[in-house]
C-alpha positions in Angstrom: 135.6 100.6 150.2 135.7 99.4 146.3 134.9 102.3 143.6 134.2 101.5 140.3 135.8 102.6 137.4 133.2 105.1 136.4 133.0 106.6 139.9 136.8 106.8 140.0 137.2 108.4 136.4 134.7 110.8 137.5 135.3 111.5 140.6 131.7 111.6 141.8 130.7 108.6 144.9 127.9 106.4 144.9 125.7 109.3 146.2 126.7 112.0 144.3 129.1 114.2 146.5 132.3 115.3 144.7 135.6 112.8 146.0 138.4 114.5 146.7 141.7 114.6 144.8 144.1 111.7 145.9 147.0 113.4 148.0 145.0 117.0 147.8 146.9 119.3 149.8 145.6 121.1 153.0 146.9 124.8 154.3 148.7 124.0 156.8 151.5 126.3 159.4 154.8 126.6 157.8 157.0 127.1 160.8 157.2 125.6 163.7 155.8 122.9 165.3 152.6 122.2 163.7 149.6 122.3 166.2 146.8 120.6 163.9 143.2 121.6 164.7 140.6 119.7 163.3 136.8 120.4 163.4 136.4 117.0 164.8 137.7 115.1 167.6 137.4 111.5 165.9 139.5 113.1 163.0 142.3 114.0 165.2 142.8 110.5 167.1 142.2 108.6 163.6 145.4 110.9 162.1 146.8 109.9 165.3 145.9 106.4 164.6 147.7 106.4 160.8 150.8 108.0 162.2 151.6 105.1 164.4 150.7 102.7 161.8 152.9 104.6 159.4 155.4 104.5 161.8 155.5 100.9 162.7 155.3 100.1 159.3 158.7 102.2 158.2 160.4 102.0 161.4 159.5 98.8 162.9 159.0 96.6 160.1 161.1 98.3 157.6 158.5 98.3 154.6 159.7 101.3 151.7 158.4 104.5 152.4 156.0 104.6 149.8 154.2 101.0 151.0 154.2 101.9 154.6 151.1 102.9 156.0 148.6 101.9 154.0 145.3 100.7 155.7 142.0 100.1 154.6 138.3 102.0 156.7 138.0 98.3 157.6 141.9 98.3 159.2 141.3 101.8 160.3 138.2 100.6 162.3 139.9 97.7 164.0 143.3 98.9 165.0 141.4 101.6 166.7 138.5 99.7 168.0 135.5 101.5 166.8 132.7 101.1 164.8 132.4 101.0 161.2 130.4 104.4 161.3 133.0 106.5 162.4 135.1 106.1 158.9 132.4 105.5 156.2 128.6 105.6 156.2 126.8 102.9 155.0 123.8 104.6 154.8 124.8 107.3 153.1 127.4 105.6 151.3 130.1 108.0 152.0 133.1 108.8 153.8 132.5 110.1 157.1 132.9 113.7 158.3 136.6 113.0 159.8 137.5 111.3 157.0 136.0 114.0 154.6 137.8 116.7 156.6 141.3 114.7 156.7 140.7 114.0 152.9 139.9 117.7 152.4 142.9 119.4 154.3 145.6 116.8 152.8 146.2 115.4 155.6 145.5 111.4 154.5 145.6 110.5 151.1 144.2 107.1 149.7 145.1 105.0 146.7 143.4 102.1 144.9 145.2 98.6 144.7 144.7 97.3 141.5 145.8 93.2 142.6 143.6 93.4 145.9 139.6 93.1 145.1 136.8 93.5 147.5 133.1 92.0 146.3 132.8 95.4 144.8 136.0 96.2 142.9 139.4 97.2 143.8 140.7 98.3 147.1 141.3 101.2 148.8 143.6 101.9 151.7 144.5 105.5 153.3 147.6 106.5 155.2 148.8 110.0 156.4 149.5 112.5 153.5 153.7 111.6 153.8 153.9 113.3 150.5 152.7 116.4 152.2 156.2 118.2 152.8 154.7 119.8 156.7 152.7 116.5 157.6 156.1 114.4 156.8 157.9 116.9 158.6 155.9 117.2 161.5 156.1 113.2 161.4 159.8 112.6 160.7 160.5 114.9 164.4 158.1 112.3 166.3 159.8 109.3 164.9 162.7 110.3 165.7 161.8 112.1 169.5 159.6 108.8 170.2 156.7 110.7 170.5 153.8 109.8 168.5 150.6 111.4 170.2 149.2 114.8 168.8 147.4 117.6 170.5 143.7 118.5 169.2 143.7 121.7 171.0 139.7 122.2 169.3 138.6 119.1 172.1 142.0 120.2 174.6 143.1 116.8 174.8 145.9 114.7 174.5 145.4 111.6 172.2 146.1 108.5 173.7 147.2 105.9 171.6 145.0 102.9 170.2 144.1 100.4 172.8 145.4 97.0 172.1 143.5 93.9 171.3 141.9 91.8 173.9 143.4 88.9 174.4 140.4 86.8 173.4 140.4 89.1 170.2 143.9 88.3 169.3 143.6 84.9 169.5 140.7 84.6 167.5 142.6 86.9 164.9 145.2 83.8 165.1 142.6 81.3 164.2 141.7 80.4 160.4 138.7 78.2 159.0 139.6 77.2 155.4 136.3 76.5 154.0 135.3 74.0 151.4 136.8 74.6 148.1 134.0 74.8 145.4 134.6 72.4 142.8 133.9 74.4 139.0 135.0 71.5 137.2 133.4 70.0 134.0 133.6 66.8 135.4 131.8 65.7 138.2 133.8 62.9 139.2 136.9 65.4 140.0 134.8 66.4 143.4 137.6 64.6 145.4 139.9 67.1 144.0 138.1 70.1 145.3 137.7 67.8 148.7 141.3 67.2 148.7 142.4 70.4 147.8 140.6 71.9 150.7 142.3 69.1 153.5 145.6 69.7 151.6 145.1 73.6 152.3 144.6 72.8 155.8 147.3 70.6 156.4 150.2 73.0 154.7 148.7 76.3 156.6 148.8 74.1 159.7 152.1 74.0 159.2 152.9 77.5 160.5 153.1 77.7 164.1 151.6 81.4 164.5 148.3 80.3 163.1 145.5 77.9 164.7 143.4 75.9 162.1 140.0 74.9 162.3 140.1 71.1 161.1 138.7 69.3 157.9 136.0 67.8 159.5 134.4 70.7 161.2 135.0 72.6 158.1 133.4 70.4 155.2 130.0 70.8 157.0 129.7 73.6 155.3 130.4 72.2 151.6 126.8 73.1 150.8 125.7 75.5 153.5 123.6 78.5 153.0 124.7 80.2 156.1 126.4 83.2 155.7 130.5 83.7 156.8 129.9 85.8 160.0 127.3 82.8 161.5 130.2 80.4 159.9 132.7 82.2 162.0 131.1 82.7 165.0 130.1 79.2 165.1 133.9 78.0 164.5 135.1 81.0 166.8 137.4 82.4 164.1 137.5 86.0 162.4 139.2 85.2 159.3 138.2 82.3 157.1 139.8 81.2 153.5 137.5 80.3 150.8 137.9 79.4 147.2 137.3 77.0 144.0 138.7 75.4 141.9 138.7 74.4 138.4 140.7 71.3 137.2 140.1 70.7 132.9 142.9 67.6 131.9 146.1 69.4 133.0 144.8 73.1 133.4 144.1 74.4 136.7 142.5 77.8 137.6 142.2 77.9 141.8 140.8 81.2 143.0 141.6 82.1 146.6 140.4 84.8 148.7 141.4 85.5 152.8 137.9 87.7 154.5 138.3 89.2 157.9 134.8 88.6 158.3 134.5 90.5 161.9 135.4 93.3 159.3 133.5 92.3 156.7 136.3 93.2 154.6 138.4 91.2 151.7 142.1 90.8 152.9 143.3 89.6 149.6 142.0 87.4 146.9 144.2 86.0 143.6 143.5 83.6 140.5 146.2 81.1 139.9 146.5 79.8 136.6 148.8 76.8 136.7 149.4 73.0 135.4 148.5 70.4 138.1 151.9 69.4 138.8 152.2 73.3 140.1 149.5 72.3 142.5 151.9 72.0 146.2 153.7 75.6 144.9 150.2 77.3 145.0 149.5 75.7 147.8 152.6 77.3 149.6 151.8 81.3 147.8 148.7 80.7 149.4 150.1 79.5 153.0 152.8 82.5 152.8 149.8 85.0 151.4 147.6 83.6 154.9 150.3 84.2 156.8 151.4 88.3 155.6 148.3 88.9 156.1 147.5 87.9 159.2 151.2 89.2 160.6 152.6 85.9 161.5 156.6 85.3 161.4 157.1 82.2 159.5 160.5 80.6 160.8 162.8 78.8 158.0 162.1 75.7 158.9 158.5 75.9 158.3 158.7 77.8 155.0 161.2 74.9 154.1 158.4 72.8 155.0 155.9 74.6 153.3 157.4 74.4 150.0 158.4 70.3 150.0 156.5 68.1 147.4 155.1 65.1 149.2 155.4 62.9 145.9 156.9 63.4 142.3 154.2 61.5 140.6 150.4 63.8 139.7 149.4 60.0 139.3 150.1 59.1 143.0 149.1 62.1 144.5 145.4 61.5 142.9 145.0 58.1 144.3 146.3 59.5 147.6 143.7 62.4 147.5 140.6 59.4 146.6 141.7 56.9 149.4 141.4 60.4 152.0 137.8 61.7 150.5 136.6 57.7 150.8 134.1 57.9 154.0 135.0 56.4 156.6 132.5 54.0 158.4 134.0 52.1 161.0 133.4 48.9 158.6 135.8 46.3 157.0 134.9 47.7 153.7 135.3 51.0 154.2 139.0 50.0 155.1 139.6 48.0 152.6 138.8 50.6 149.7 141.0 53.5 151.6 143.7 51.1 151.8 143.4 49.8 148.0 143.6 53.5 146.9 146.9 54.1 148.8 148.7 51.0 148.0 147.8 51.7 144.2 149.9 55.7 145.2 152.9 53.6 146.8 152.9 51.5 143.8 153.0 54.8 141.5 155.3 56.5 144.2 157.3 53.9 146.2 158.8 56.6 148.2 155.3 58.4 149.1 155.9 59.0 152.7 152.6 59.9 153.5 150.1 57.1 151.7 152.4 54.5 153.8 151.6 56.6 156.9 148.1 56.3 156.2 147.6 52.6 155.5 149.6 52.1 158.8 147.0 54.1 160.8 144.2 52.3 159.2 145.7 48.9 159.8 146.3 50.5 163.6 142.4 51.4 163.8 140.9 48.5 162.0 142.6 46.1 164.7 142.0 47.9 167.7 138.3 47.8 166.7 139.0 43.9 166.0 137.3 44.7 162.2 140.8 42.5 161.7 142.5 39.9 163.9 144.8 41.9 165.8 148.3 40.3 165.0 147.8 40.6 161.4 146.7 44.5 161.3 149.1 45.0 164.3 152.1 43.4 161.9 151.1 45.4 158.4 150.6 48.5 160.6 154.2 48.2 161.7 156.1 47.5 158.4 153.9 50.5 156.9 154.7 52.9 159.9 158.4 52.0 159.9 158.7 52.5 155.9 156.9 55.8 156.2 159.3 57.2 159.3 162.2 55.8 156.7 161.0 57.8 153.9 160.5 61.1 155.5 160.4 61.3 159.5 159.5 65.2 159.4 155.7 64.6 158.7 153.5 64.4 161.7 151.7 61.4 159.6 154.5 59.0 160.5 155.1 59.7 164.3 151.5 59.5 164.5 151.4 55.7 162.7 154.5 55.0 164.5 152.9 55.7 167.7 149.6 53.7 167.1 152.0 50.7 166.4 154.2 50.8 169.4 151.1 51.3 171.7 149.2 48.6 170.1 151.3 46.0 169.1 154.2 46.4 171.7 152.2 47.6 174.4 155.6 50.1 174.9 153.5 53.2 176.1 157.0 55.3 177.0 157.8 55.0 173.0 154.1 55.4 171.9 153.6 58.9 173.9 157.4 60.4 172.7 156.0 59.7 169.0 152.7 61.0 169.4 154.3 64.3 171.0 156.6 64.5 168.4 153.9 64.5 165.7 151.8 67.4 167.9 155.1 68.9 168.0 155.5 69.3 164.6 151.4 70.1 163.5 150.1 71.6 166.6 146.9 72.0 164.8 146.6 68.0 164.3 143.8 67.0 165.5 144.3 63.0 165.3 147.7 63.3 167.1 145.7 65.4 170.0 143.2 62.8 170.1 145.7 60.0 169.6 148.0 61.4 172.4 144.7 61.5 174.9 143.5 58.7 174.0 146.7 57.4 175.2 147.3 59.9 178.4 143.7 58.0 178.9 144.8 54.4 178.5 147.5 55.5 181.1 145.4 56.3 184.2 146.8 60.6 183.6 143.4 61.7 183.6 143.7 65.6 183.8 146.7 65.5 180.6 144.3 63.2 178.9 141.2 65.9 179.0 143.3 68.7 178.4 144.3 67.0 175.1 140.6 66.3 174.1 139.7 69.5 175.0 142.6 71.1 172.5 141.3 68.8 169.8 137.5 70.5 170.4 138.9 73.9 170.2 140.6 72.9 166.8 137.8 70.8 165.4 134.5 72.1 167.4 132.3 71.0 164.1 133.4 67.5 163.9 130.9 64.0 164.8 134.2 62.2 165.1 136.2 64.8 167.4 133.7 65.6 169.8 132.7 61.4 169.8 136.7 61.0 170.5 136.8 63.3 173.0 133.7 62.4 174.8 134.8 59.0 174.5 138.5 60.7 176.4 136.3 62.3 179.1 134.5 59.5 180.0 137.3 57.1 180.0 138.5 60.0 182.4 135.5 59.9 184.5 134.4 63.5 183.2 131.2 62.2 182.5 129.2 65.9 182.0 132.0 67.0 179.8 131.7 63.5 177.9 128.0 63.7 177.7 128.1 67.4 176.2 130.7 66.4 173.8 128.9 63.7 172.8 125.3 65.3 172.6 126.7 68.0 170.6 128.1 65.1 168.0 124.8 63.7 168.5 123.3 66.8 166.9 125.8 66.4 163.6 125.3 62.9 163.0 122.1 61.7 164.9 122.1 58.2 163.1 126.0 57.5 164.3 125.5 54.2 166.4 129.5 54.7 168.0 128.2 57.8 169.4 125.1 56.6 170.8 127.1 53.9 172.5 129.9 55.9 173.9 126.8 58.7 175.0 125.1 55.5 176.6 128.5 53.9 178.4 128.6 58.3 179.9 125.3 58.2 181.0 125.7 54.7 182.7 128.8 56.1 183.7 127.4 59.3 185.8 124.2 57.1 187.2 121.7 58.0 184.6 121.3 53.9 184.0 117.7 54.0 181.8 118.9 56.8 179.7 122.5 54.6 179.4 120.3 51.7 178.1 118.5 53.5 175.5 121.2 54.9 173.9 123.2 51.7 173.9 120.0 50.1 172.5 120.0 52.5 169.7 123.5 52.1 168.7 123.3 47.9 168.8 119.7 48.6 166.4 121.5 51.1 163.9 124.9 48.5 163.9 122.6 45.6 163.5 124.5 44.0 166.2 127.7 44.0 164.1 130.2 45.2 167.1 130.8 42.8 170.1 132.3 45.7 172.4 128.3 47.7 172.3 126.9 44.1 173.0 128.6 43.5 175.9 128.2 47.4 177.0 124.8 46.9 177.4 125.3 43.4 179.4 127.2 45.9 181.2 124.4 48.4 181.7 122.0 46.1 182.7 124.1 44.7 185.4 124.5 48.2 186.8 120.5 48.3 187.0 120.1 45.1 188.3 118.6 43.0 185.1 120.3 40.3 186.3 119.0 37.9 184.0 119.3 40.5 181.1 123.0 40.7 181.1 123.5 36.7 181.7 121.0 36.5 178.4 123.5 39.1 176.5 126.4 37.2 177.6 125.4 34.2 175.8 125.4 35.9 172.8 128.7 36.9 173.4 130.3 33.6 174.4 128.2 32.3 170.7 129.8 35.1 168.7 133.8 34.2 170.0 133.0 30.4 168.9 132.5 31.7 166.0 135.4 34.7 165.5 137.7 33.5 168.5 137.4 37.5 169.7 135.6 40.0 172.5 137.6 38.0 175.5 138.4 41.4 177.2 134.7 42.3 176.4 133.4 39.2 177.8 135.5 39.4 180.7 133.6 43.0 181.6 130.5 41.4 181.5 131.1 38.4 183.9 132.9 41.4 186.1 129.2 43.4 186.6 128.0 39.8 187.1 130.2 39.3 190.0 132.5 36.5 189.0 135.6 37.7 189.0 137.2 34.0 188.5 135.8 33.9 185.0 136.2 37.4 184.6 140.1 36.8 185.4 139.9 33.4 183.2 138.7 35.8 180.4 141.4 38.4 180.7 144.1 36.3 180.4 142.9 34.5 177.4 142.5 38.0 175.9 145.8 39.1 177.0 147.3 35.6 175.3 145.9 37.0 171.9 146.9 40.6 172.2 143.4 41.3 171.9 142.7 45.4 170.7 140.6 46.4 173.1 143.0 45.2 176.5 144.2 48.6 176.3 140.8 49.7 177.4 140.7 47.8 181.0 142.9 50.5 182.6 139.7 52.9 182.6 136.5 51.2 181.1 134.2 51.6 183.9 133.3 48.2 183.5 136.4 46.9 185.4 136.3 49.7 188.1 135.3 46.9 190.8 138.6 45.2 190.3 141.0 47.8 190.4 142.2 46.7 193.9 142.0 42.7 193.2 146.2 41.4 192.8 145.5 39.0 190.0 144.1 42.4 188.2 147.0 44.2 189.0 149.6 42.1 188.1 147.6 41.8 184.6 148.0 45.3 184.3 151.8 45.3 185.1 152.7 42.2 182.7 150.8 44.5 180.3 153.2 46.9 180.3 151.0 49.7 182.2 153.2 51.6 184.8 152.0 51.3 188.7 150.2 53.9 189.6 150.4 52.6 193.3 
């Protein structure tokens, strides 16, 4: 509960009642064992309370003496699992009556902490009075008997000590939003430093193990929110968030950072850091290691070694790297080409930047597996990128997760592609594209249950995202969890209503699970918003028609189709679906093959589009699938 400075110099509270002297000492029984009576029973089990946490402080965790203990009303509160009321009255803005009569005999004592400030000032924490020669004492024989409960013989009761957490509670405790960090700059244009700074702050507290973290995505909705932290929290399912700005003039920078236990309402810690911008990645680790005391998580040395590691030696690189990430992403050609322009103008600063070669692989990877490029060429530049980045530094997740795309899309190896992909989980469990990546694969391989349990790890880390709940509703489906699918993708639906992929791969789930009309109007919607750009929602809604008997429809549809590969010499695997919900299987075959000869993108997808259900058991399809490289799944 902050103070200010006149209250403290005064020694008067907010409503006028006399505070007591820090460390004031009680009258308390100068031989023998101590048997403390206290005028109130919630004042004998919240001395109980301090004890152990003094205790397991000095004893367990080996703080000093004089810095074990200390706990703020808000700690008080939650290690014992009460309300607020019961340690300070808001109403009254006061202490409450245990806390008054513990202050009042000597048996806590509190302390300001001048570097730790709450909204309203400074910080104070209480711990039992050790200074108190009896109370110490009296403490020092439970230590060292084991025996850390009290008895209030006023309520003639034996203390039982604080119950633990549930487990639902502890792992939210574990799980940390880092909001958007405000941008206080002079300029403008240095938005994408605030942007990145936020992802960047993401990624390195990712890297400790103890901790889960809500993703970029989900986060950055809230860059200009006026909801306040608890409906933030409660709608990311976290208790803690991290929230700051920054404030970037040439080669200053002032970054203010501050860690809220909002279930608490109570600041956990909040520092300025005044540095040059080439100090950026060492604030980022104070603040990683700052997350992570707080919070009570072991950082092992191989993380903090991680923690502390500069990605590139050139400021120059790193802001080119930080513009090609905050460039949107729209699933277009152009949108590809800029992100890709910004990174190759890093690796030209930084030839040994592990990560911006990483990143052009993976959008190489996507743009030809949506066929925005002719497969062999992305396929090929993906590769020599992903190699060069696994070269330069194969302990990022960044490069098993490029590595990965390349070896499942240009080799068709699927054993490699999955022991990459795990490896980059493995070292970022809270990376959302390797989850998504690694089930989109489990997908692609017919292991339907591993596959969802992947998506549904990548929701839990990125529940705010249109792109994480469309990847894992497109996951479900491919999986034939059609209501999870169509959740996932109505709640994405919600974020980004005019997003024509999610409309198509809601539409493909509803055609999926029988709802045919409602399948067709969604696929309609995303072909009208695309402006017919994409080949592969075309031919879905060939597809749906089939399925609802508009024979004529879908034959109609498919000449478009057969127009647009005259034209691009692409879609053969799409094309192929249609003439399957036709019923010719021949051409459908004819089709395949000629998409299998190019190493067309979207192959992949014929081990679980829906579309090729009703050939599963045909040889000719089979054999397809085995030259393919897809393992028999009998």
């Amino acid at each position: 509960m902050p103070f200010s400075a006149d209250e403290k110099a005064s020694g008067i509270n907010h409503s006028g009642e006399m505070l007591q002297p820090l460390g004031n000492k009680g009258k308390l029984p100068s031989t023998g064992e101590p048997n403390f009576e206290f005028r109130n029973g919630s004042a004998a089990r919240i001395f109980d309370h301090l004890t152990k946490e003094f205790d397991q402080d000095y004893m367990v965790k080996r703080f000093a003496r004089d810095d074990s203990g200390w706990r703020t009303l808000g700690d008080i509160a939650d290690g014992m699992k009460i309300s607020t009321s019961i340690v300070y009255s808001k109403t009254k803005n006061q202490f409450s009556p245990p806390i008054q009569e513990l202050l009042q005999r000597g048996l806590i004592e509190r302390r300001f902490f001048q570097k730790e400030r709450g909204r309203g000032g400074e910080v104070m924490r209480f711990r039992i009075a050790y200074d108190n020669e009896l109370v110490r004492n009296y403490i020092d024989r439970k230590i060292r008997r084991g025996e850390l409960s009290i008895t209030n013989s006023a309520v003639s009761e034996t203390v039982a000590p604080a119950e633990k957490l549930s487990d639902d509670l502890a792992e939210r405790s574990k799980r940390i939003a880092v909001l958007p960090f405000a941008n206080f700059s002079p300029n403008p244009a240095d938005e994408y430093f605030s942007d990145g700074l936020t992802e960047e702050m993401i990624a390195t507290v990712s890297k400790i193990t103890g901790l889960t973290v809500i993703s970029r995505t989900s986060v950055m909705r809230y860059k200009q929110t006026e909801q306040s932290l608890s409906e933030i929290a409660g709608e990311l399912k976290v208790n803690v968030v991290l929230e700051g700005s920054v404030r970037k003039m040439g080669n200053d920078l002032r970054i203010t950072a501050q860690l809220i236990d909002v279930q608490n309402d109570k600041h956990l810690w909040s520092e300025d850091y005044d540095r040059k911008f080439e100090n950026i990645f060492s604030i980022q680790k104070e603040i990683a290691l700052r997350v992570a005391d707080s919070l009570q998580v072991t950082i092992l040395s191989k993380e903090s070694k991680e923690l502390g590691k500069k990605p590139t030696q050139s400021m120059e690189a790193y802001i080119l790297y930080l513009k090609g990430r905050a460039y949107p992403h729209r699933y277009t050609l152009d949108s590809f080409k800029r992100k890709i322009d910004y990174w190759e103008q890093a690796i030209k600063k930084d030839p040994n930047y592990a990560e911006a070669y990483a990143a052009i692989a993976s959008a190489y990877s996507t743009a030809g597996s949506d066929e925005l490029l002719p497969s062999n060429e992305a396929f090929s530049k993906a590769r020599r990128f992903a190699e060069k980045a696994m070269q330069l530094d194969p302990a990022i997740p960044e490069s098993h997760t490029a590595l990965g795309w390349v070896l499942l899309n240009q080799k068709w190896d699927f054993l490699g592609a999955e022991k990459e992909l795990r490896r980059a989980v493995e070292l970022s469990p809270n990376l959302v594209g390797g989850r998504l990546s690694l089930a989109s694969l489990l997908k692609n391989l017919g292991r339907s249950e591993e596959a969802a349990i992947e998506g549904k790890r990548a929701l839990e880390l990125d529940p705010m995202s249109t792109s994480t709940c469309t990847g894992a509703g497109n996951v479900f489906s491919g999986t034939h969890h059609f209501d999870e699918a169509i959740e996932a993708l109505r709640n994405a639906l919600e974020m980004g209503p005019n997003s024509a992929i999610v409309h198509d791969n809601l539409g493909t789930a509803y055609v999926g699970k029988g709802m045919i009309e409602e399948g067709i109007a969604e696929i309609e919607k995303a072909i009208e918003i695309s402006e017919g750009k994409f080949s592969n929602w075309i031919s879905d809604l060939a597809w749906a028609h089939a399925k609802a008997g508009n024979i004529e429809e879908a034959k109609s549809i498919l000449a478009d189709l057969l127009r647009i590969n005259e034209q691009s010499h692409k879609s053969e695997t799409e094309i192929a679906g249609v003439y399957l919900s036709l019923g010719e299987k021949d051409k459908a075959m004819e089709w395949l093959e000629k998409a299998y000869d190019r190493h067309a993108g979207y192959l992949l997808a014929i081990n679980y589009d829906c579309s090729f259900d009703d050939f599963r058991s045909d040889p000719r399809f089979r054999a397809l699938l085995k030259k393919i490289g897809f393992p028999d799944t009998g």
